[in-house]
C-alpha positions, 0 to 999 in steps of 0.5 A: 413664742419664738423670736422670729414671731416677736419680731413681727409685731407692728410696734417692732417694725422699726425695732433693730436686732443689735446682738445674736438673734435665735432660733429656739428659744421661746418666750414665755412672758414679757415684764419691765424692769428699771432697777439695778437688781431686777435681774434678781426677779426674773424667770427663764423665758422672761422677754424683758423691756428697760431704759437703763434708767439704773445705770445711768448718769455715773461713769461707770455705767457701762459696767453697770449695765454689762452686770444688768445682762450678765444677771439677765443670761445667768437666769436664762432670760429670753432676750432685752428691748432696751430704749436707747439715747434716753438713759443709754446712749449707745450698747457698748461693745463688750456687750454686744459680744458678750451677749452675741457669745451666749445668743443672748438677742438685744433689740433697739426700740423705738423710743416714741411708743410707750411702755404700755403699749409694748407690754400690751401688743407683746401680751396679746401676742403672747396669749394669743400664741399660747391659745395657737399652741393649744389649739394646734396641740389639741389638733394633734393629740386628736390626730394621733388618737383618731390613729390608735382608735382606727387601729392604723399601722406604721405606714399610718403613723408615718403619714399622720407624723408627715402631716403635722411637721410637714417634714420627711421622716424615716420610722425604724425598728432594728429588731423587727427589720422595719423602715419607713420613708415617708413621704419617700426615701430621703436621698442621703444613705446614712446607715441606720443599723449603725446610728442604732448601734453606736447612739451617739455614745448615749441615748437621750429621752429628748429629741436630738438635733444631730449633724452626721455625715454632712447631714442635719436632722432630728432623731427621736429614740425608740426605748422600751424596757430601757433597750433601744429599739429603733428611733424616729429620723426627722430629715430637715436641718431646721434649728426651729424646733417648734412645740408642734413639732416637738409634740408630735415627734414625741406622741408618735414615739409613744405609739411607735414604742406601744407597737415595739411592745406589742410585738415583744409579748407577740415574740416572747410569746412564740419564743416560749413555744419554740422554747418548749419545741426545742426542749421536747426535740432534745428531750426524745418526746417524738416518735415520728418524724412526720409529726416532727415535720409538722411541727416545724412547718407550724414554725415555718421551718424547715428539716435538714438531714443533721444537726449539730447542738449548741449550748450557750453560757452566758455570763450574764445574770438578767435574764431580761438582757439574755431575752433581748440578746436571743432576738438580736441573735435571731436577726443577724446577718446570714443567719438562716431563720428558716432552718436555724432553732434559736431557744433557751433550756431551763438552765436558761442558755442559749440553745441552738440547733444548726443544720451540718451544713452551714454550722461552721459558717454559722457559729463563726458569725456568732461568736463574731457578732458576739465578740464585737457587741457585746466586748464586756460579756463572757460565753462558754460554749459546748458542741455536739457531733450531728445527729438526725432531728428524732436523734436530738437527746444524744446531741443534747448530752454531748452538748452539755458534757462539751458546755460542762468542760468549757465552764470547768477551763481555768486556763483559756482566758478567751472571752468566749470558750468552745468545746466541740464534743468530737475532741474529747476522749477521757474527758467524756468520763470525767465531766460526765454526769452519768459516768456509766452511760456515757461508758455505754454510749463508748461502747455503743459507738465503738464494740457494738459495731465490730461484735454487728459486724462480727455477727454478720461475717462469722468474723474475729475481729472483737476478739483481735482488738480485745488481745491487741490491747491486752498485748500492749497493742503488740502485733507479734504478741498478738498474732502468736495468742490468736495462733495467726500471722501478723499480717492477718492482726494488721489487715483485721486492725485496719478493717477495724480502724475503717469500721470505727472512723478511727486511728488505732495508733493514737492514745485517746482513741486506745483511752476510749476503747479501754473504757469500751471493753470496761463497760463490756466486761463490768456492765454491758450483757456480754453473754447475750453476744455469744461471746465468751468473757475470756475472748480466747481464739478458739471460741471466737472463731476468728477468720481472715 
């Protein structure tokens, strides 16, 4: 029973509040008590009644009793009815600011009645408010099973919650993107994302009384698998934190949590299908692009013409928090869900296929997001070039190649390290797991084009690039071997530098070209190009 009820029982009427009276403290039972050490007895919540019978007829007295009240909030008593003028003839001071300090309430009583009859009239009201409570308990228990049974959804919940508290509420689940105002949107705009985030340094299990932005009101946090999901928001400044409310809140967070659940095995079911998508689009398992399509649509997804291929290390060893993380991720701002493949591989990193387009705009607001929620966890990360949707296999191979060579960097000491695969050159070697085909994937994006463009024009431009570098990439030299003018080396060292995408006069792209016409030579079936493995001049039939 809380103190306002108390107070309007009959035999309190003429009753005077002498000290700090509460709002929140329930009285769970009344006793008397006219002895010395009776605060040595009591129980939390007791409510309890004396003359000061103990303290009386010595000079000390009012220290005496000063130790009686002392005893009394030590054990967290509910509150003292003491008749005065018969032992006590006034509460001193002290005590009255000793007890207003710890909202300890003292009630001056009205000396006629008897003992009995208090400790009756308040036993009554006791018990009477304790059938009242279970009988409103039972109301809502009932309230919120008839809610589960008939299956309602959040809005549903919001509106039994309402109807029980009588109070404005808010339901909000983060990850879900799900709020609901009800009865209808409170008029302060307190950033919900942002209590989520910070949760008041510390998520409690209870229901908090909160003071933000000017604003009172109670939150109910959401938790499932010990991760915040979102919380309850009761917007009413009232310190009266009655058992019917506290009750209710709690049960619908119960079912509010079932619905986060619930929703978690939907997405981590999805999730896994989207997983096994992703590793068969990386994996070459598709033929057509109509089924490809088809696919995606199933995912409400959209093609784009090119990807780039994410690979994401964390370092982090639950993979509970990695899972957790992906759906945060899925959820950021700007992030295009339509177009953006977001999965783990069996290595469980991060795996992420973005559109050309808008990868850069994308990574950016990754890498940020990471770097200022997640300020402890550390990330490697590896990039490959674009490449068609039925091309995926070779942006999964240079992804990796590029997440090896981030994980190998010992001297960075950033949070986050990022190796985009369009920067390396000897490093395509040496990190390789398969140093022969990455060797043939060189040679592929570099000879093959100029022996199909040789093959094409009955030109020699294989064979000036092969003499150019034998020459130390002289052009004199290499001009008086082939028997042509120099100018005629540099215009075909042009068209081979525009062919290629590529600056001849820098050292990685020489390395790659080097290890190009190695793999040529050693391994590539350089016979079936009608090429022979001396490339003199003669035989190549060079012309302008």
């Amino acid at each position: 029973m809380l103190f306002k009820k108390l107070m309007e029982l009959n035999l309190l009427e003429e009753s005077e509040v002498l000290t700090t009276c509460p709002f929140r403290s329930q009285m769970r039972n009344v006793t008397f008590i006219d002895s010395p050490d009776g605060s040595h007895w009591i129980k939390e919540g007791d409510f309890i009644l004396t003359t000061g019978y103990f303290a009386s007829g010595t000079d000390d007295w009012e220290v005496r009793f000063h130790e009686f009240i002392k005893g009394l909030i030590d054990r967290e008593a509910f509150g003292l009815g003491v008749k005065i003028g018969r032992h006590i003839p006034y509460l001193p001071k002290e005590i009255q600011q000793y007890a207003c300090e710890n909202d300890f309430p003292i009630i001056k009583l009205n000396n006629k009645p008897a003992w009995s009859n208090f400790l009756l009239e308040i036993t009554h009201a006791l018990s009477e408010a304790k059938d009242d409570e279970i009988y409103q308990l039972n109301s809502i228990y009932e309230k919120f099973h008839n809610h589960l049974k008939n299956k309602g959804d959040m809005l549903q919940l919001a509106k039994v919650l309402y109807s029980i508290i009588k109070m404005p509420l808010t339901i909000y689940f983060k990850k879900m993107n799900l709020r609901i105002d009800y009865p209808e949107q409170p008029n302060h705009n307190i950033n919900l994302d942002y209590l989520i985030s910070t949760a008041f340094n510390g998520i409690s299990n209870q229901i908090q009384r909160v003071k933000y932005e000017q604003t009172l009101f109670l939150i109910k946090w959401i938790n499932e698998k010990n991760t915040l999901e979102g919380g309850i928001f009761v917007w009413s400044g009232t310190d009266e934190l009655t058992p019917k409310i506290k009750i209710a809140v709690e049960q619908a967070a119960i079912i509010a949590n079932l619905e986060v659940e619930h929703q978690n095995i939907i997405n981590a079911i999805e999730q896994r299908h989207l997983n096994d998508f992703i590793l068969e689009l990386v994996n070459n398992s598709f033929e057509s692009e109509y089924y490809v399509q088809k696919k995606m649509k199933s995912f409400d997804l959209k093609v784009a013409n090119d990807y780039r291929l994410l690979l994401i290390h964390i370092e982090h060893d639950n993979q509970i928090f990695k899972e957790n993380l992906i759906h945060k991720v899925k959820f950021m701002k700007k992030f295009e869900l339509n177009q953006i493949l977001v999965g783990q591989n069996y290595d469980s990193n991060f795996i992420i296929l973005i559109p050309e387009e808008f990868f850069e705009s994308t990574t950016n607001e990754l890498f940020s997001f990471i770097d200022t929620n997640y300020s402890t966890i550390k990330m490697k990360c590896g990039t490959s070039r674009p490449y068609s949707i039925l091309e995926l296999s070779k942006a999964h191979r240079e992804a990796k190649i590029s997440l090896m060579i981030s994980k190998k960097n010992q001297v960075s000491e950033e949070k986050i390290i990022s190796t985009n695969f369009e920067r390396l050159n000897l490093e395509r070697i040496i990190f390789s797991e398969e140093a022969i085909e990455e060797a043939r994937e060189i040679y592929s994006e570099t000879l093959q084009k100029i022996i199909a463009y040789d093959d094409k024009n009955k030109s020699g431009l294989l064979n000036t690039l092969y003499n150019y570098l034998e020459y130390d990439l002289n052009v004199e030299k290499t001009g008086k071997r082939l028997f042509i003018h120099k100018n005629t080396v540099r215009y075909r060292l042009k068209l081979i530098s525009t062919l290629l995408s590529a600056n001849l006069d820098s050292l990685n792209t020489i390395i790659l070209l080097r290890i190009a016409f190695t793999y040529f030579h050693f391994v590539g079936d350089y016979r079936s190009k009608s090429l022979p493995l001396n490339l003199n001049e003669s035989t190549a039939n060079p012309t302008k």
